[in-house]
C-alpha positions in Angstrom: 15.0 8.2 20.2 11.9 10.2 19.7 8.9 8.4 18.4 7.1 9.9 15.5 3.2 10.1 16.3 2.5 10.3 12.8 5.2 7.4 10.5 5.1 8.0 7.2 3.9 4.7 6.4 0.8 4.6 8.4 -1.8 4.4 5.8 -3.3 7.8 6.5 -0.5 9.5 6.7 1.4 7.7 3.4 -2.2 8.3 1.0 -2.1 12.5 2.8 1.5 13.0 1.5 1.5 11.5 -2.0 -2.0 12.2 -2.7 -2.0 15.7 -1.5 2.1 16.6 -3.6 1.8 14.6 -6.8 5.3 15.9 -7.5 6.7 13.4 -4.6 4.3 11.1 -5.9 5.8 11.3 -9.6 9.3 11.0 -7.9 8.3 7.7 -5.7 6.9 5.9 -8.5 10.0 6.9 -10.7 12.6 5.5 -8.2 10.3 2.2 -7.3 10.0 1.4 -11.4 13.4 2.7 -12.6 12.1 5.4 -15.1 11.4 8.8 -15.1 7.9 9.6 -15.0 6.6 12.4 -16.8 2.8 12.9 -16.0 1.0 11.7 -13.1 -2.4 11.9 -12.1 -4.9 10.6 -9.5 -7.7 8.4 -10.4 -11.0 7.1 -8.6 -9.4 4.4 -5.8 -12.8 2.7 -5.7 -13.5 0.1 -8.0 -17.1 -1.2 -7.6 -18.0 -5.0 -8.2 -19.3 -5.6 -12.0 -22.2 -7.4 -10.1 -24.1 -7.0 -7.1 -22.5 -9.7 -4.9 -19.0 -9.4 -6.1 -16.8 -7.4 -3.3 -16.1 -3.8 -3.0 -12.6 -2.8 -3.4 -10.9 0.5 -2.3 -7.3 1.0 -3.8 -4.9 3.1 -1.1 -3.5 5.0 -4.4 -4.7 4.8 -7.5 -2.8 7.0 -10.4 -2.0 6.9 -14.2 1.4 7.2 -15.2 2.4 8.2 -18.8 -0.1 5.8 -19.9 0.2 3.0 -17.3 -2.4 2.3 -14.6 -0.3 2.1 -11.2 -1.7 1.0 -7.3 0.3 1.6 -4.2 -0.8 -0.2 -1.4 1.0 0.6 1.8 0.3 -2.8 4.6 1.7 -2.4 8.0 -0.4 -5.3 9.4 0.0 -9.1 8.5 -2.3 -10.3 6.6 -1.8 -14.2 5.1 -3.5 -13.2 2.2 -2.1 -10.2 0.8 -0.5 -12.1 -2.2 -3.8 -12.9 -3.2 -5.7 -10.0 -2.6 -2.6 -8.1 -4.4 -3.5 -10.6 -7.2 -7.1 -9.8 -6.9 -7.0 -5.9 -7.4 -3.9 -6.2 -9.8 -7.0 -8.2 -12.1 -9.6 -5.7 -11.3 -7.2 -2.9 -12.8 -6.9 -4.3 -16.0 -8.2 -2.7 -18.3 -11.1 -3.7 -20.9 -11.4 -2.7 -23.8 -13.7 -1.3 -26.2 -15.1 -3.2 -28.9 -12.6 -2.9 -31.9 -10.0 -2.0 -29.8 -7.1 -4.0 -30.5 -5.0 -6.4 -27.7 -2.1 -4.0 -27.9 -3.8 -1.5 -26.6 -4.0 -2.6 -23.0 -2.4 -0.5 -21.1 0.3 -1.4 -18.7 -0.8 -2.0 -15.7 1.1 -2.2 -12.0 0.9 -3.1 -8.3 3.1 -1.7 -5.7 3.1 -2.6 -2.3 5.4 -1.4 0.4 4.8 -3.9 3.4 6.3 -3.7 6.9 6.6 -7.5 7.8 8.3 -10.4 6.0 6.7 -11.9 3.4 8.9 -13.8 1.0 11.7 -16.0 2.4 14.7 -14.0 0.5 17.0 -11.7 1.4 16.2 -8.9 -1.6 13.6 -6.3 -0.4 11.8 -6.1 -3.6 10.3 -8.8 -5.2 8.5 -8.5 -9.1 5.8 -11.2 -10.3 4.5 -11.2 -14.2 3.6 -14.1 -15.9 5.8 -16.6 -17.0 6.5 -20.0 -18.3 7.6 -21.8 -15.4 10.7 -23.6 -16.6 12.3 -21.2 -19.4 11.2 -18.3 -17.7 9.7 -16.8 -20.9 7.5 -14.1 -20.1 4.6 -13.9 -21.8 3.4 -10.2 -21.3 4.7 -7.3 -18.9 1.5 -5.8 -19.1 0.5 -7.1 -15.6 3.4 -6.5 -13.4 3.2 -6.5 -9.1 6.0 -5.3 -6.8 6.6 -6.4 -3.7 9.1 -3.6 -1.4 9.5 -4.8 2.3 10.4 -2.2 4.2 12.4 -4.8 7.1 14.7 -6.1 4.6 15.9 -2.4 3.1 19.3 -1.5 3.4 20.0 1.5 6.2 20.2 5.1 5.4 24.0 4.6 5.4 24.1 2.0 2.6 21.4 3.0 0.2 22.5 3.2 -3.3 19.5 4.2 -4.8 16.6 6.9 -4.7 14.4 3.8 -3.8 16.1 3.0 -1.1 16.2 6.3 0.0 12.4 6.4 -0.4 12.0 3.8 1.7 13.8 4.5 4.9 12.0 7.4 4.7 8.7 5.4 4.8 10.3 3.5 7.3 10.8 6.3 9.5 9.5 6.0 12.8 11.6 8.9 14.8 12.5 12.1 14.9 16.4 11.4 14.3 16.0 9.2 11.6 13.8 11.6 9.9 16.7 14.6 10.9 19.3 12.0 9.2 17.3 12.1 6.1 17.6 15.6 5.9 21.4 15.3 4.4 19.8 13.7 1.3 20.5 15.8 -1.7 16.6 14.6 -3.5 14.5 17.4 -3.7 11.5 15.9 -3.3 12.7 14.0 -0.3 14.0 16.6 1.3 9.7 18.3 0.6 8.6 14.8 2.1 10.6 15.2 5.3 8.8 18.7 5.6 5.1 16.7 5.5 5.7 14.6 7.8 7.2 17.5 10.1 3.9 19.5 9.8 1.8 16.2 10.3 3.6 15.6 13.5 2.7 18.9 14.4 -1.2 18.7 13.6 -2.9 17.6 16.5 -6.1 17.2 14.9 -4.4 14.9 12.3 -2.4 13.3 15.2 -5.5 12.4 17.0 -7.1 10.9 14.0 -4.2 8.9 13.6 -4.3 7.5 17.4 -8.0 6.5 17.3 -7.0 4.5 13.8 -4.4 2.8 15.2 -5.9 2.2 19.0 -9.1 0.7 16.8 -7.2 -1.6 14.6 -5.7 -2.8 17.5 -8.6 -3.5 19.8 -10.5 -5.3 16.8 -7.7 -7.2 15.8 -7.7 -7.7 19.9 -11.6 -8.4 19.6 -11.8 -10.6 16.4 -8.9 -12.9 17.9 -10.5 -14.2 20.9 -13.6 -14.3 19.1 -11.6 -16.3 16.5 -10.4 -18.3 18.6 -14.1 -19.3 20.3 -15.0 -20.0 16.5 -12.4 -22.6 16.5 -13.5 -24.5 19.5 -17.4 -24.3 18.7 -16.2 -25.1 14.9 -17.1 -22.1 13.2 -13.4 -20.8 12.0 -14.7 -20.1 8.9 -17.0 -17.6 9.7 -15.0 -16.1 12.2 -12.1 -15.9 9.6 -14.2 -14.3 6.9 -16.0 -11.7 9.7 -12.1 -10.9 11.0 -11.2 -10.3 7.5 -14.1 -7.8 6.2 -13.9 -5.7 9.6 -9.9 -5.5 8.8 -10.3 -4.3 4.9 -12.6 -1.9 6.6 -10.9 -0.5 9.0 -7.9 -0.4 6.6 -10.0 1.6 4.3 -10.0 4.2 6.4 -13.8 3.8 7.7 -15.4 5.2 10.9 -16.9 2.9 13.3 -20.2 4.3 12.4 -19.3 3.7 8.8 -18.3 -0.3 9.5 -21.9 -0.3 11.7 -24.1 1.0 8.9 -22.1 -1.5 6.4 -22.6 -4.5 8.4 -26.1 -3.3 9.0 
C-alpha cells in the first residue's frame, strides 16, 4: 500500500478540508447527528478564559448549526484526559444568557470527537453522554450532548451501512488505495472530500508543514517522556505532568515553536 503523506485526520489537514468546504462540513455533521442540516457556519474557535488565570482554550472546529452550537475535535494522540477536557470545553460552550432571557432559550449545544485510539471498553464506535439520572436513566436535558466516534472500532468500507460510517473510513484513510476504494461511494460530498485530500497530497508546501507537525509532536512527546520520567525519580511528577500536558495542547493547537517559546516566556 501507498502511504498518504497527508491523512485526513491529521488535525491540519481534517480543520483545512471542513473549514475551507462548509458544504462537506454540513454533510459530516448531518451523518454524525442523524439529521439533515440546513445552515452551517464557522464561528471564532478560541474561547478566552472569563478571568485572567483561567486557561486558554482553542476549539479544532467550532460552527453553528441551525441553531445549535457544535465542536469537532479530531485526537490522534492518547491523551488520559480527553474525557475531561471534552467535558471541559463542552461547559465552556454553553451558552449564557442575557438577562431576561428565559432557560428555554439555551441553545443546544454538542461535542464531537473523532479519536484514533480506544477509549471506552465497548465494542460500538460511537459513544453519546448527556445527563442523566443514574438508575432510571431519565434524562434531564439534551441540551448538552458529547459524542464519542473511534475511528479503530468502525466497520470497513465493505460493511458500512451508513453515511457516517462512510465518513469515517474516509478520515481513517491513510493510503492511496483505500482512498481510490472510496471513490465507488455514490455521496457527493464524499466523493469532493476524496478530491481534497488528493490535492493536499499533492501540495508540497502543505506536505512539508504537515511533516515538521508530526516529527515535532513526536520528538516532544520523545522529550517530555524522559523528562517525565526524571520528574518521577526526583519526585516532581506533577510538574512534569502539567509541563507535558501544556506543550501537548500547544502543539495540538497548531503553534509554531516560536509561538510555544514566546508563550512559555
Amino acid at each position: 500500500m501507498t502511504e498518504l503523506k497527508v491523512k485526513p485526520k491529521i488535525d491540519i489537514a481534517f480543520k483545512k478540508i471542513f473549514s475551507e468546504n462548509l458544504d462537506l462540513l454540513k454533510s459530516l455533521v448531518s451523518a454524525a447527528l442523524g439529521f439533515d442540516a440546513k445552515k452551517v457556519e464557522l464561528c471564532p474557535n478560541e474561547i478566552p478564559p472569563a478571568e485572567v488565570e483561567h486557561k486558554f482554550c482553542r476549539l479544532d472546529l467550532r460552527v453553528r448549526v441551525d441553531g445549535q452550537e457544535i465542536n469537532i475535535e479530531i485526537q490522534c494522540y492518547k491523551r488520559d484526559d480527553f474525557q475531561a477536557r471534552a467535558e471541559y470545553y463542552s461547559s465552556l460552550m454553553f451558552t449564557r444568557l442575557h438577562k431576561g432571557e428565559n432557560y428555554s432559550k439555551i441553545p443546544k449545544t454538542v461535542l464531537i470527537n473523532i479519536v484514533d485510539y480506544p477509549v471506552f471498553d465497548c465494542e460500538e464506535y460511537h459513544s453519546v453522554f448527556m445527563s442523566m439520572e443514574v438508575d432510571r436513566h431519565e434524562v434531564l436535558t439534551d441540551k448538552k450532548v458529547i459524542h464519542f466516534f473511534e475511528l479503530g472500532k468502525i466497520p470497513s468500507l465493505e460493511n458500512s451501512k451508513s453515511n457516517i460510517e462512510l465518513w469515517l473510513n474516509l478520515i481513517n484513510a491513510d493510503s492511496e488505495e483505500k482512498i481510490e476504494a472510496l471513490e465507488s461511494v455514490s455521496i457527493v460530498e464524499i466523493k469532493k472530500a476524496i478530491g481534497e485530500v488528493k490535492r493536499l497530497n499533492r501540495d508540497r508546501k502543505f506536505i512539508s508543514t504537515v511533516e515538521w507537525r508530526e516529527n515535532a509532536l513526536r520528538e516532544e512527546l520523545s522529550a517530555l517522556s524522559a523528562a517525565h520520567d526524571a520528574g518521577l525519580r526526583e519526585g516532581r511528577e506533577e510538574g512534569h505532568r502539567e509541563g507535558r500536558e501544556e506543550l501537548l495542547q500547544m502543539l495540538e493547537n497548531g503553534m509554531t515553536l516560536e509561538e510555544i517559546k514566546k508563550a512559555l516566556q
